[in-house]
DSSP file (Angstrom, degrees, kcal/mol; ACC not computed):
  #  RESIDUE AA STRUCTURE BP1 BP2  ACC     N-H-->O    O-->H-N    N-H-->O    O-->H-N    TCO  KAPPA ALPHA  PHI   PSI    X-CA   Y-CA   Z-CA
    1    1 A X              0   0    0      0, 0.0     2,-0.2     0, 0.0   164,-0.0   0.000 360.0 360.0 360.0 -57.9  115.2  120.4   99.7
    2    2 A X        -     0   0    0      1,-0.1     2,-0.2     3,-0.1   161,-0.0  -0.618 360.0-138.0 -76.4 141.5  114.5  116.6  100.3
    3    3 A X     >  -     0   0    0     -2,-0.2     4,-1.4     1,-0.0     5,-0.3  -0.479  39.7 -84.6 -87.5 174.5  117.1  114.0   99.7
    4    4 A X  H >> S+     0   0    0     -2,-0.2     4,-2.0     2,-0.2     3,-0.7   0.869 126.1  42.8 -26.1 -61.2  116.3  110.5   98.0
    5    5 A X  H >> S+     0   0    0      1,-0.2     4,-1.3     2,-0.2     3,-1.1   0.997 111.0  57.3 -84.5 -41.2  115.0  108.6  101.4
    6    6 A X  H 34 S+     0   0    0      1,-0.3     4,-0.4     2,-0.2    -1,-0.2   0.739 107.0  43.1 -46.1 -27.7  113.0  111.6  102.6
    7    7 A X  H <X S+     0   0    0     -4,-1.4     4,-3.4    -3,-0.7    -1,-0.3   0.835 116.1  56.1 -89.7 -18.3  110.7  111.9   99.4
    8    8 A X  H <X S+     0   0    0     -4,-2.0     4,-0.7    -3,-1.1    -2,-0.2   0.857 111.3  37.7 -37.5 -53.3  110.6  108.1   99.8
    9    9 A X  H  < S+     0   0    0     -4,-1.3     4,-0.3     2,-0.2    -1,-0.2   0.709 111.1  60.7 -83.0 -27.7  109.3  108.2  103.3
   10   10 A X  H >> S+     0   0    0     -5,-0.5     4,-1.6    -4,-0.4     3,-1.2   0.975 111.8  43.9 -79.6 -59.7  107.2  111.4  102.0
   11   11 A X  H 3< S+     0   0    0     -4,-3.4    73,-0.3     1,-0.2    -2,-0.2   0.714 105.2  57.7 -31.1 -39.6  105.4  108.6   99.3
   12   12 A X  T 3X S+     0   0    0     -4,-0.7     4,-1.3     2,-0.2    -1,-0.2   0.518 112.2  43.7 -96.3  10.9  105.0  105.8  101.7
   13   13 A X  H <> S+     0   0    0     -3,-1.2     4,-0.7    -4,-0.3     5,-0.3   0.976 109.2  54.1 -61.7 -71.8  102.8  108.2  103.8
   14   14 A X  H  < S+     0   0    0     -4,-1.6    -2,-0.2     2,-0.2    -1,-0.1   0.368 109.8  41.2   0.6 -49.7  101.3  109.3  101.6
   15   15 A X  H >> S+     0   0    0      2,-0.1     3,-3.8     3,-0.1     4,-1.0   0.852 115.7  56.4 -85.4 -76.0  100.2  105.9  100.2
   16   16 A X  H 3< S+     0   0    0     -4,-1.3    -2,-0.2     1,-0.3    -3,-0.1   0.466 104.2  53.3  -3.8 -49.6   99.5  104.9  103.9
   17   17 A X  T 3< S+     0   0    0     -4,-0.7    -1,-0.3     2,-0.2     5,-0.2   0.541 114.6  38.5 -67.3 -42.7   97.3  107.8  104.2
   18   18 A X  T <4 S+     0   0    0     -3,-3.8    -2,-0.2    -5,-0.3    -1,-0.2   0.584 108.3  64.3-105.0  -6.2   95.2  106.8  101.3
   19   19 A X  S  < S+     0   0    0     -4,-1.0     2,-0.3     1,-0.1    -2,-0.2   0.531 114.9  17.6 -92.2  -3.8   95.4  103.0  102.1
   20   20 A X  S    S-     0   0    0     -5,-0.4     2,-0.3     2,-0.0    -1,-0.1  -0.984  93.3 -80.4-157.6 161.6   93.4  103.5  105.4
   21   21 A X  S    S-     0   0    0     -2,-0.3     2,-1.3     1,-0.1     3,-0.2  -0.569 101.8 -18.4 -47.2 104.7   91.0  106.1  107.4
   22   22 A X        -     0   0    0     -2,-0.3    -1,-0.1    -5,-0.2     5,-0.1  -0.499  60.1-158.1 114.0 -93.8   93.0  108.8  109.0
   23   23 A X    >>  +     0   0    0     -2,-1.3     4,-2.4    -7,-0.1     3,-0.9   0.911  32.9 156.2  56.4  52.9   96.5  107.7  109.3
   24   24 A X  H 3> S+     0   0    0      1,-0.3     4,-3.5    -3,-0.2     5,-0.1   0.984  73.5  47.9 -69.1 -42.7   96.9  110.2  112.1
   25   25 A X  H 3> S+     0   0    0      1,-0.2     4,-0.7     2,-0.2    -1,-0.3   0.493 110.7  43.9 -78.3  10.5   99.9  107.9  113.3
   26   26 A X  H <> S+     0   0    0     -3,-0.9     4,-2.7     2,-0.1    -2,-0.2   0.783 120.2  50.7-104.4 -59.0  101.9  107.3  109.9
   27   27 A X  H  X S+     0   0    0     -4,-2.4     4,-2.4     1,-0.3    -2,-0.2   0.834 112.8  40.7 -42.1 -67.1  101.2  111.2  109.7
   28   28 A X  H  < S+     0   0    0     -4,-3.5    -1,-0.3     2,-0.3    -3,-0.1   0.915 118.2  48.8 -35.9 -76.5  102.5  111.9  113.3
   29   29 A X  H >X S+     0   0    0     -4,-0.7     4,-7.6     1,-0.3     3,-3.9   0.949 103.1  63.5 -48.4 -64.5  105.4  109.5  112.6
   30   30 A X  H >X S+     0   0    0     -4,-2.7     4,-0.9     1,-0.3     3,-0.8   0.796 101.7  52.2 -14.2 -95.7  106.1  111.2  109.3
   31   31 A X  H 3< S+     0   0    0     -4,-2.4    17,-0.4     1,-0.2     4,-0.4  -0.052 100.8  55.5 -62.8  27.7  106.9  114.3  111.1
   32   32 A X  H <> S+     0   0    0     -3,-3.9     4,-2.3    -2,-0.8     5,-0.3   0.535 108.9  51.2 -49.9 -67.8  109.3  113.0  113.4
   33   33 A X  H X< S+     0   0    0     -4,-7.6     3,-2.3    -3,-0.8     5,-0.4   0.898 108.4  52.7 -19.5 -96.0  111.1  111.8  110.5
   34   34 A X  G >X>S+     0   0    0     -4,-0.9     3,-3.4     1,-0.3     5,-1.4   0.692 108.7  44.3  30.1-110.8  110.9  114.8  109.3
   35   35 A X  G 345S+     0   0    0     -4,-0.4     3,-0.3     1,-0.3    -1,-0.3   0.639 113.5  49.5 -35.3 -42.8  112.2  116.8  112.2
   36   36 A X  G <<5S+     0   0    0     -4,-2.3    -1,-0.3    -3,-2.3    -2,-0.2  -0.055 103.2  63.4 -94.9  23.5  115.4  114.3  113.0
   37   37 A X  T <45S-     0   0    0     -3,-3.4    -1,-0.2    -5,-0.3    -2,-0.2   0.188 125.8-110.0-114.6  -3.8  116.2  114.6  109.1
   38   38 A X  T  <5S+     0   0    0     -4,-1.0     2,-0.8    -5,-0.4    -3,-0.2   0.669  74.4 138.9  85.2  11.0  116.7  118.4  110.0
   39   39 A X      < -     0   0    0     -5,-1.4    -1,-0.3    -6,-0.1     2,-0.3  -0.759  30.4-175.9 -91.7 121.0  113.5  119.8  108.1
   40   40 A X        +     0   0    0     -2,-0.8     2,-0.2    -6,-0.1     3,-0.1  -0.951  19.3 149.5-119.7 147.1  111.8  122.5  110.3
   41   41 A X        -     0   0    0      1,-0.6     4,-0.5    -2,-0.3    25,-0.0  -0.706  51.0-113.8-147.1 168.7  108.7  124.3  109.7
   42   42 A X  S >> S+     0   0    0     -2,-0.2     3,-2.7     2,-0.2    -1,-0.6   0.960 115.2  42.0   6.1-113.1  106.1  125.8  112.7
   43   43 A X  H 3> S+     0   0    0      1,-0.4     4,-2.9     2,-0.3    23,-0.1   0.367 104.3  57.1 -52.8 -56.8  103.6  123.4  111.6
   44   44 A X  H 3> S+     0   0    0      1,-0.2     4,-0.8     2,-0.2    -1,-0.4   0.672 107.4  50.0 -74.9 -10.4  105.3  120.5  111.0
   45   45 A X  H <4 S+     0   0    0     -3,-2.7    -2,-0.3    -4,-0.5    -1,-0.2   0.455 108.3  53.9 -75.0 -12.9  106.8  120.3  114.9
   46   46 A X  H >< S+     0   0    0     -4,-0.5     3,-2.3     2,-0.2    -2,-0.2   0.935 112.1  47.0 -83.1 -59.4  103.2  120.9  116.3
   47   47 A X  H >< S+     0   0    0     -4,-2.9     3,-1.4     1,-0.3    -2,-0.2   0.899 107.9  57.8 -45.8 -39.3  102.2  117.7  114.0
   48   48 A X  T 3< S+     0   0    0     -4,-0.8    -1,-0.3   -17,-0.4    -2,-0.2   0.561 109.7  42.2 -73.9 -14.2  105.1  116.0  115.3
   49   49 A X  T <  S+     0   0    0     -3,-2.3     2,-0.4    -4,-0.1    -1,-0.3  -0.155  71.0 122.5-129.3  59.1  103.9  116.4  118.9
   50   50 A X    <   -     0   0    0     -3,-1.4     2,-0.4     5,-0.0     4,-0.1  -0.870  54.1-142.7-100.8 143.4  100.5  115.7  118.8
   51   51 A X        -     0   0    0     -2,-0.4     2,-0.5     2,-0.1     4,-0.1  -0.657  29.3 -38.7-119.7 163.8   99.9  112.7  121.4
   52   52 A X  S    S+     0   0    0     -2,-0.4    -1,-0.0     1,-0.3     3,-0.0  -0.626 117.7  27.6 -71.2 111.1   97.9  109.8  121.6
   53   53 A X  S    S-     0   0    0     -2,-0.5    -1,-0.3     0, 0.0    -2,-0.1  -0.151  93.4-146.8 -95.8 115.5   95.3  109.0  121.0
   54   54 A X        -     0   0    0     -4,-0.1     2,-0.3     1,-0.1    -2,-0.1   0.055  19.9-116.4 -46.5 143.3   95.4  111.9  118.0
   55   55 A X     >  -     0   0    0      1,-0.2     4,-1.1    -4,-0.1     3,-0.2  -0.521  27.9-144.2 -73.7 154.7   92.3  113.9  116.9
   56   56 A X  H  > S+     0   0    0     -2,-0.3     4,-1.5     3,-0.1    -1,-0.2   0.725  94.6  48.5-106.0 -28.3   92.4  112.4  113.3
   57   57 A X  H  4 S+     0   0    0      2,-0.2    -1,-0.1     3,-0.1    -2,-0.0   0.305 104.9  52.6-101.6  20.9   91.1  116.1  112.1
   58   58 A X  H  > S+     0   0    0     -3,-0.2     4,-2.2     2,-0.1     5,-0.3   0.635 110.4  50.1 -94.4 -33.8   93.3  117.8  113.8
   59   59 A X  H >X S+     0   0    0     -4,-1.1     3,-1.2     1,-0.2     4,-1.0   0.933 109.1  52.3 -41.9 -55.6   96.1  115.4  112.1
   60   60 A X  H 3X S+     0   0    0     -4,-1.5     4,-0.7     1,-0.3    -1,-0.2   0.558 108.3  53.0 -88.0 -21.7   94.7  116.1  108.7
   61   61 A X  H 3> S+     0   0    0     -3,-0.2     4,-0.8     2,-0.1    -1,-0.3   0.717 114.6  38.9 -46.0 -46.8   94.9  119.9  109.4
   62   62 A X  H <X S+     0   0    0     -4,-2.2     4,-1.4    -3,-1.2   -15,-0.2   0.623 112.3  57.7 -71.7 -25.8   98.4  119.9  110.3
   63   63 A X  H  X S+     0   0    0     -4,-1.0     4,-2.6     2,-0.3    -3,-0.2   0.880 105.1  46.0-106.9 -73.6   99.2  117.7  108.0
   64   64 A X  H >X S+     0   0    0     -4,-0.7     3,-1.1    -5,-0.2     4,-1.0   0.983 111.5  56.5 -41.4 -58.0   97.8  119.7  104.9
   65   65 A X  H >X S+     0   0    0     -4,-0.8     4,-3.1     1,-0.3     3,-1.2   0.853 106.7  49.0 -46.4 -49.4   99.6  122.7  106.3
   66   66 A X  H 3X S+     0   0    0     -4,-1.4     4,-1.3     1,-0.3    -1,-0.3   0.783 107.4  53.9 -52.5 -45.1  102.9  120.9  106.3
   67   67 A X  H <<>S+     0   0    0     -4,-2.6     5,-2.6    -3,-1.1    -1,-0.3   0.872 113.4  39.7 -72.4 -29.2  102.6  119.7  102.8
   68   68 A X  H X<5S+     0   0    0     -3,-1.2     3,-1.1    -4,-1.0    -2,-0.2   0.661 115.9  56.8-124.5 -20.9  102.0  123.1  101.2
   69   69 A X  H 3<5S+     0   0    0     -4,-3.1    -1,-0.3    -5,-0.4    -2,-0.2   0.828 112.0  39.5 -74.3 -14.8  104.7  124.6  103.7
   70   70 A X  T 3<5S-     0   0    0     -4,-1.3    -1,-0.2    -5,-0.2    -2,-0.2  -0.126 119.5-120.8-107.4  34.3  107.1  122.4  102.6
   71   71 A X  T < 5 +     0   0    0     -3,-1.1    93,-1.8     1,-0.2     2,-0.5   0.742  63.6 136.7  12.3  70.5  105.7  122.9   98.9
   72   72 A X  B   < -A  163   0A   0     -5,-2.6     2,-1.1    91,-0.2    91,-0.2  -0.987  49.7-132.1-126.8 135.3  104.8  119.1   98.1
   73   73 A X        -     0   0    0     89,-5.7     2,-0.5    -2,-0.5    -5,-0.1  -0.618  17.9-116.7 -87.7  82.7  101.4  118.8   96.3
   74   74 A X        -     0   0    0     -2,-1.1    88,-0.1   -10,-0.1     6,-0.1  -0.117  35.5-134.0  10.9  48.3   99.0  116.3   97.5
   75   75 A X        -     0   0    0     -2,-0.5    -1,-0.1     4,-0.1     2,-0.1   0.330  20.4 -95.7 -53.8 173.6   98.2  113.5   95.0
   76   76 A X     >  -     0   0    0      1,-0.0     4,-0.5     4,-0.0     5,-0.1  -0.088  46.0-101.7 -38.5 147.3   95.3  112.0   93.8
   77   77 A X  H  > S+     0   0    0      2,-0.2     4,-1.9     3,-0.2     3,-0.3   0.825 123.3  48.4 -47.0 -42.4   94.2  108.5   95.7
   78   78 A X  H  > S+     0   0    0      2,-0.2     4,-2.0     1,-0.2    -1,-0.1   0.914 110.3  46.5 -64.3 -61.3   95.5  106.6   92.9
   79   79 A X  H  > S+     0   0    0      2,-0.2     4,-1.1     1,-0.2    81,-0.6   0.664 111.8  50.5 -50.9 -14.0   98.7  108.3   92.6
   80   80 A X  H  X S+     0   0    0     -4,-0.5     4,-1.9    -3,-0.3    -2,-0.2   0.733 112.6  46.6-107.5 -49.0   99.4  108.1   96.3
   81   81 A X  H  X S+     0   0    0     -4,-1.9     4,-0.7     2,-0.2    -2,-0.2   0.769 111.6  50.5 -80.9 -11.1   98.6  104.3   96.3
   82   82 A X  H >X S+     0   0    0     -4,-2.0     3,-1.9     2,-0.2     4,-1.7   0.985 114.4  52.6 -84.4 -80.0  101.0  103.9   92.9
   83   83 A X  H 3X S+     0   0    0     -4,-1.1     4,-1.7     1,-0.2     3,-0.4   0.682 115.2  38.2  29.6 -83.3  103.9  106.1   95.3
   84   84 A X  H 3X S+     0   0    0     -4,-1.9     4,-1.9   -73,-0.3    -1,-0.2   0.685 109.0  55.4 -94.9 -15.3  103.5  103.9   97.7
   85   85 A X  H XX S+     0   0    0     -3,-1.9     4,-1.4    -4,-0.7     3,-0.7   0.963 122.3  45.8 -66.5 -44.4  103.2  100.0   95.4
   86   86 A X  H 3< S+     0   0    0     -4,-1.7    -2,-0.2    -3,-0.4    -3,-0.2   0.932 107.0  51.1 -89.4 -49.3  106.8  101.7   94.1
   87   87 A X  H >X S+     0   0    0     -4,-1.7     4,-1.4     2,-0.2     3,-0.9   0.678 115.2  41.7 -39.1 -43.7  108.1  102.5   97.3
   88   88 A X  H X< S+     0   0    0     -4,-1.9     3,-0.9    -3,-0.7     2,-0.4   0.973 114.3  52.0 -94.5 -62.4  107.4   98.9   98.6
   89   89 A X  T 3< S+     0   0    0     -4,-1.4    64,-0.2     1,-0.2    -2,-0.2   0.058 105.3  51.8  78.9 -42.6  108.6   97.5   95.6
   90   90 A X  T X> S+     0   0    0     -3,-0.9     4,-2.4    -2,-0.4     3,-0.9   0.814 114.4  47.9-102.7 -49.4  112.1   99.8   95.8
   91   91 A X  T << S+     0   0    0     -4,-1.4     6,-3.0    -3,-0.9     5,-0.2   0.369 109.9  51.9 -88.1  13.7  112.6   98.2   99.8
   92   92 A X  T 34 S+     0   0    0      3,-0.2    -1,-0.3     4,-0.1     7,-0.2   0.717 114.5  43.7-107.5 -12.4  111.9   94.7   98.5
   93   93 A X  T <4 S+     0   0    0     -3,-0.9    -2,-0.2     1,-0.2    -3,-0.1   0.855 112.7  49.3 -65.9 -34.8  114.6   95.2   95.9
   94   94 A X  S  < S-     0   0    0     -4,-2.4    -1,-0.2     1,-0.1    -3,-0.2   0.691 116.6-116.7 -85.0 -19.2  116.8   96.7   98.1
   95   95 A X  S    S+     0   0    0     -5,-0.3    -3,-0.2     2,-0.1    -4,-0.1   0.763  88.0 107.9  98.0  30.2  116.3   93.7  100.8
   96   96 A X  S    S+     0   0    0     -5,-0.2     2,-0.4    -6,-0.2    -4,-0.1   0.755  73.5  52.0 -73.5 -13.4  114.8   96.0  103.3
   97   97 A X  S    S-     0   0    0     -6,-3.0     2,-0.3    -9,-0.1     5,-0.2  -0.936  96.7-116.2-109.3 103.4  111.6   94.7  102.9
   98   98 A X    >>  -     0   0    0     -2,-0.4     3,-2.2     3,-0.1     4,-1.2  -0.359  25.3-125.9 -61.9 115.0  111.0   90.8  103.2
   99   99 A X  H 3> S+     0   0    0     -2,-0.3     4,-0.6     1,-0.3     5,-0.1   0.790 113.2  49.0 -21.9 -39.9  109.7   89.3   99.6
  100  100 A X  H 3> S+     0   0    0      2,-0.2     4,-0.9     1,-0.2    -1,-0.3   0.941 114.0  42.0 -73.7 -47.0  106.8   87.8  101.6
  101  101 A X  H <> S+     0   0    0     -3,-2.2     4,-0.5     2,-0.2    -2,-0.2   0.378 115.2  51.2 -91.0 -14.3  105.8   91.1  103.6
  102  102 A X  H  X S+     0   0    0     -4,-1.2     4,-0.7    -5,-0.2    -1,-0.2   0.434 107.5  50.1-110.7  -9.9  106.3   93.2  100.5
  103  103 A X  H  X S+     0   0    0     -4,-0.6     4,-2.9    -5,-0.5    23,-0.2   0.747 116.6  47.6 -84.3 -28.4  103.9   90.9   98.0
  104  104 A X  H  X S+     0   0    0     -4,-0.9     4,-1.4     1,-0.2    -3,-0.2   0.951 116.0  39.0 -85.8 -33.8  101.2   91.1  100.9
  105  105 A X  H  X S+     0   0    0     -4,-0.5     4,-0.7     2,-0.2    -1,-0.2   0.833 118.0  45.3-105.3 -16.6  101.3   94.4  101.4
  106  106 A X  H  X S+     0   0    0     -4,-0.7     4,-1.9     1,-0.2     3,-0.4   0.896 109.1  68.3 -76.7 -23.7  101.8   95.7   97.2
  107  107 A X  H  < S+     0   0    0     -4,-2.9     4,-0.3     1,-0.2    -2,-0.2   0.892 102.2  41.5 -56.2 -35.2   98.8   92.9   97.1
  108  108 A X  H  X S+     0   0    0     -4,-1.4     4,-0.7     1,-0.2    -1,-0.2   0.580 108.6  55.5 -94.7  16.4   96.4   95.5   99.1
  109  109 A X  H  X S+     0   0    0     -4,-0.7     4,-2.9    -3,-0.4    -1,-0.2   0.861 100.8  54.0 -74.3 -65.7   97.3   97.9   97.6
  110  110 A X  H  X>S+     0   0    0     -4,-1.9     5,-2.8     1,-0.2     4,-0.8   0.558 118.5  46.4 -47.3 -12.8   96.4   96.3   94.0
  111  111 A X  H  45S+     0   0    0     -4,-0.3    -1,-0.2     3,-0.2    -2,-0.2   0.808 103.4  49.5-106.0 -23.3   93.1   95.9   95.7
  112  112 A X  H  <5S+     0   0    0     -4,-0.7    -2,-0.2     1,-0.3    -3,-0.2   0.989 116.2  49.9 -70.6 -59.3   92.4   98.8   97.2
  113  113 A X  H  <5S-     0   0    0     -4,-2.9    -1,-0.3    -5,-0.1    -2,-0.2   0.930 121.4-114.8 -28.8 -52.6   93.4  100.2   93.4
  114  114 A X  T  <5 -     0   0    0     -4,-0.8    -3,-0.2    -5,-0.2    -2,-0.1   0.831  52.3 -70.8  79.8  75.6   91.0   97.6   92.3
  115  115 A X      < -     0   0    0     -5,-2.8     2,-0.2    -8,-0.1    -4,-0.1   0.879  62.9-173.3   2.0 101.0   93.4   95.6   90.7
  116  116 A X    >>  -     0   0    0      1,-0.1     3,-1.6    -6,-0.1     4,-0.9  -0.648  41.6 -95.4 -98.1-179.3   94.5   97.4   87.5
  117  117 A X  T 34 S+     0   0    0      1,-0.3     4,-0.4    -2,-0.2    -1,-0.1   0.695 118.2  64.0 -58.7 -30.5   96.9   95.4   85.1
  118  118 A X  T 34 S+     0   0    0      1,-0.2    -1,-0.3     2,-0.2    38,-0.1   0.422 117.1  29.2 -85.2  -4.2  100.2   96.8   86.3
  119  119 A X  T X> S+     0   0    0     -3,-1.6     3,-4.5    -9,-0.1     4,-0.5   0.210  87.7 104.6-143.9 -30.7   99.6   95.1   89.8
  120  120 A X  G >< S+     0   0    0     -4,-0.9     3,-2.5     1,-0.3     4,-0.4   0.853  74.4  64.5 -55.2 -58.4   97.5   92.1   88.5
  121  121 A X  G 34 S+     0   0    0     -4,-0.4    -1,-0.3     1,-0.2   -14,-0.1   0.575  89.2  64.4 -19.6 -40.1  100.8   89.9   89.0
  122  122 A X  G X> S+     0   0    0     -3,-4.5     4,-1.4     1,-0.2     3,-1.1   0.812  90.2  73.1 -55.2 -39.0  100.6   90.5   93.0
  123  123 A X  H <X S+     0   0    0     -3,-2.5     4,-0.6    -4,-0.5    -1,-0.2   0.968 112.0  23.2 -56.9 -66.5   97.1   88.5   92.9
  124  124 A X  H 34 S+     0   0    0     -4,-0.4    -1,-0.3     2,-0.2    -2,-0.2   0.408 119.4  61.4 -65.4  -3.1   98.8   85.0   92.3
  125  125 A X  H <4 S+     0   0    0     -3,-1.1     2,-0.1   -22,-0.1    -3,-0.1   0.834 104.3  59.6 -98.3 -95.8  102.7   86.3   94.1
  126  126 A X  H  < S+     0   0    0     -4,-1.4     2,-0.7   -23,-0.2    -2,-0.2   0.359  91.5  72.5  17.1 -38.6  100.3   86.8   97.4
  127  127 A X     <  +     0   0    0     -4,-0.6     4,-0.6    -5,-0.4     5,-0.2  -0.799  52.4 176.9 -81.6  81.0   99.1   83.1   97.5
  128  128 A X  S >> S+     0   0    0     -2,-0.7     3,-2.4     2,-0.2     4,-2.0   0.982  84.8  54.9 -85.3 -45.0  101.9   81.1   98.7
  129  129 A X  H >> S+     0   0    0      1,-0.3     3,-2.3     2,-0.2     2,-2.0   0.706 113.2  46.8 -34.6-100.5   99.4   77.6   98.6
  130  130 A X  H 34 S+     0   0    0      1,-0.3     5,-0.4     2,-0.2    -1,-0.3   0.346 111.9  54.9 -47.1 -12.2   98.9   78.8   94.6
  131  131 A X  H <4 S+     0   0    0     -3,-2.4     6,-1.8    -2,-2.0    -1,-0.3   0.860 120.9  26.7 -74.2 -60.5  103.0   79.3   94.4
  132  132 A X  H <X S+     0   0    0     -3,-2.3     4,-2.0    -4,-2.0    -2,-0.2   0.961 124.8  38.0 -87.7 -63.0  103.7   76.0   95.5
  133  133 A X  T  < S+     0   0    0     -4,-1.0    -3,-0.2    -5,-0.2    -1,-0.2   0.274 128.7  27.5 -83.1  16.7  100.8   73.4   94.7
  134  134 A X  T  4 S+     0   0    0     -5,-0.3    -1,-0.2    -4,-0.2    -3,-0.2   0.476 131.7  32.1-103.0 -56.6   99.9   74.8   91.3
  135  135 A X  T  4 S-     0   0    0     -5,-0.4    -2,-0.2    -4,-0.2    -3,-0.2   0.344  99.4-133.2-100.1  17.8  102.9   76.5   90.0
  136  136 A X     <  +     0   0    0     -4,-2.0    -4,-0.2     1,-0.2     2,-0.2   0.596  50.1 156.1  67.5  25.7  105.2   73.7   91.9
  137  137 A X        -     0   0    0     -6,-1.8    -1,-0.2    -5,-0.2     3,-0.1  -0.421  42.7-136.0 -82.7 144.9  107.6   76.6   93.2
  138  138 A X     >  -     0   0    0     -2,-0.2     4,-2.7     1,-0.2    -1,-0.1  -0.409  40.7-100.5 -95.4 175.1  109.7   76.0   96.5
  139  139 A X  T  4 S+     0   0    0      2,-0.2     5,-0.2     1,-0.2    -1,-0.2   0.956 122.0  61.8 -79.9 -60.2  109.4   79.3   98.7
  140  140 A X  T  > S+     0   0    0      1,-0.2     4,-0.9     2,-0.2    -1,-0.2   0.810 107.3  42.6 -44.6 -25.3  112.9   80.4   97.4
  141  141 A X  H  > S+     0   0    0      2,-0.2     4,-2.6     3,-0.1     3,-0.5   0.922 103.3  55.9 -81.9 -49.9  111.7   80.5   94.1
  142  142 A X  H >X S+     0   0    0     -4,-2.7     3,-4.0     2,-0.2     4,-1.0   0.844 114.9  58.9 -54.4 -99.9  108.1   82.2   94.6
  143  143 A X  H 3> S+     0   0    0      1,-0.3     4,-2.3     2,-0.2    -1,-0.2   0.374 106.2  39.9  23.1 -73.4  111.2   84.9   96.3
  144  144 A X  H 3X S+     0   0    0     -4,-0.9     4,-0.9    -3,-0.5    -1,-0.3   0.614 113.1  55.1 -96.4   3.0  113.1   85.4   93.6
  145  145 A X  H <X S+     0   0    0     -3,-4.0     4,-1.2    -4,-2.6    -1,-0.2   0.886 111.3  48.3 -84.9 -21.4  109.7   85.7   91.4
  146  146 A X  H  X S+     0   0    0     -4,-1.0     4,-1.1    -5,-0.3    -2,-0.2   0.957 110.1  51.1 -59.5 -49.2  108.5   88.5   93.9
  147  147 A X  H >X S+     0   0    0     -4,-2.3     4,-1.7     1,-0.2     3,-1.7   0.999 112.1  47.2 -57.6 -53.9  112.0   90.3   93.5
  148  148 A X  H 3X S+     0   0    0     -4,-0.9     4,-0.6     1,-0.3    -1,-0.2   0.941 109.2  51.2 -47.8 -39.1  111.5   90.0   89.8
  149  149 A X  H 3< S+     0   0    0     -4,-1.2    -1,-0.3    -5,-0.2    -2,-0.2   0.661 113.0  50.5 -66.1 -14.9  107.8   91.4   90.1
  150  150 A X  H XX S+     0   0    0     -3,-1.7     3,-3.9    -4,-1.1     4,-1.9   0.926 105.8  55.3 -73.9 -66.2  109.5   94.4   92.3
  151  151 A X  H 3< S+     0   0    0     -4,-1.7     4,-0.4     1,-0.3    -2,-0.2   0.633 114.4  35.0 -75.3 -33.1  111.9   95.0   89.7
  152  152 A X  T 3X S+     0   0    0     -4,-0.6     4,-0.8    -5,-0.3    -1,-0.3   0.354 114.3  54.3-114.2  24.7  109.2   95.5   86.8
  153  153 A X  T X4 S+     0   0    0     -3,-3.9     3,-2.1   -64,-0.2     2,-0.9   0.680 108.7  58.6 -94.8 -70.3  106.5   97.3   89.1
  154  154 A X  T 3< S+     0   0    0     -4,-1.9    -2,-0.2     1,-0.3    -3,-0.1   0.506 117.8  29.5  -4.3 -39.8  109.9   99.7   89.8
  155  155 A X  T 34 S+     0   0    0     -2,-0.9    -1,-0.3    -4,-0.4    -2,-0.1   0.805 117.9  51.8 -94.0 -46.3  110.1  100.4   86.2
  156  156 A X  S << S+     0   0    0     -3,-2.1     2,-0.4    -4,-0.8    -2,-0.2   0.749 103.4  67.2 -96.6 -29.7  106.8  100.3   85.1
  157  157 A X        -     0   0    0     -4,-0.4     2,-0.3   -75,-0.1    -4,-0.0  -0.555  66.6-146.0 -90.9 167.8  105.4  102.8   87.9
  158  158 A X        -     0   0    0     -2,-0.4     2,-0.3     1,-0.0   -75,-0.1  -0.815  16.7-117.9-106.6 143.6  106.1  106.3   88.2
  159  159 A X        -     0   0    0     -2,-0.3   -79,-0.1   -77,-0.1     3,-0.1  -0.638  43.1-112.8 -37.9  99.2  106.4  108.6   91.6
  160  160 A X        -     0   0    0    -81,-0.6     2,-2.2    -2,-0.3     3,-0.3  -0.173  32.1 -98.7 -70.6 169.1  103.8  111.1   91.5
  161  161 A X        +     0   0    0      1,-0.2    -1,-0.1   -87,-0.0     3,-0.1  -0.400  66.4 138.9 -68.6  81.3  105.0  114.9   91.1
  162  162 A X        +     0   0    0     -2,-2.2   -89,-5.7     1,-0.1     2,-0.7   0.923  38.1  88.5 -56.7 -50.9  104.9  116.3   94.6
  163  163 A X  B     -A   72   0A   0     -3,-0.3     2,-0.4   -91,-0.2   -91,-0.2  -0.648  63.2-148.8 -95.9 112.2  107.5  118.1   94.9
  164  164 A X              0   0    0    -93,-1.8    -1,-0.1    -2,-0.7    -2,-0.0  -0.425 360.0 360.0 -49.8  99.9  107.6  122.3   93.8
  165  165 A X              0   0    0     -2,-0.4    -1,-0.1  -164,-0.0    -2,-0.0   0.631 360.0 360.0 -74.9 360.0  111.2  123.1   92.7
């Protein structure tokens, strides 16, 4: 039922969701997507037009309902923020994401995780002062040493199982 960027988009919500209080508007946005990707349900066009400023428990109402009509399973906090480290990860490989703007944001991510091992790289990527005056790296090199750190979070985390076949 989803193609490749849709369960993508379905991840980084997902992460979003679990990186912050609420997330009525990544929710909201979500189901836009959603809708202009051609996925219809009831439920998910009512999220998709909830206006601003949004009840944050009406979002999170809709929002469940949508997931379990559209049979995706809810991770865990952890799983959702691992989703979303891969997902940012995939767009810095893919150059959608600027190397700089995708180490800060897979760095809060590693904290809000509370830095496990698979992430621990980000802490020291993150710095650019500690890039350059320590490890003596020009900004083009701290780059392609983010891309490289992309390339083995990519590998080394897994998607969680949302999606019912």
């Amino acid at each position: 039922m989803f193609n490749k960027s849709q369960k993508r988009e379905t991840y980084r919500v997902l992460g979003l969701a679990a990186m912050c209080s609420g997330g009525s508007e990544y929710k909201v946005s979500w189901a836009i997507y959603l809708l202009e990707q051609g996925i219809e349900t009831e439920h998910l066009a009512i999220l998709a037009s909830l206006l601003k400023p949004v009840n944050e428990f009406e979002a999170e109402a809709y929002f469940n309902t949508v997931l379990n009509e559209l049979g995706i399973v809810r991770p865990n906090e952890e799983a959702a923020l691992e989703g979303y480290a891969k997902v940012l990860a995939q767009a810095v490989v893919d150059g959608a994401l600027a190397p700089e703007d995708g180490v800060s944001q897979i760095y809060a991510v590693n904290v809000q995780l509370d830095y496990p091992g698979t992430l621990s790289e980000y802490t020291s990527l993150e710095d650019k002062w500690y890039c350059e005056r320590i490890h003596g790296w020009s900004a083009q090199h701290r780059r392609s040493e983010i891309i490289n750190a992309c390339k083995e979070t990519i590998d080394v985390l897994n998607y969680p199982e949302l999606f019912k076949d």
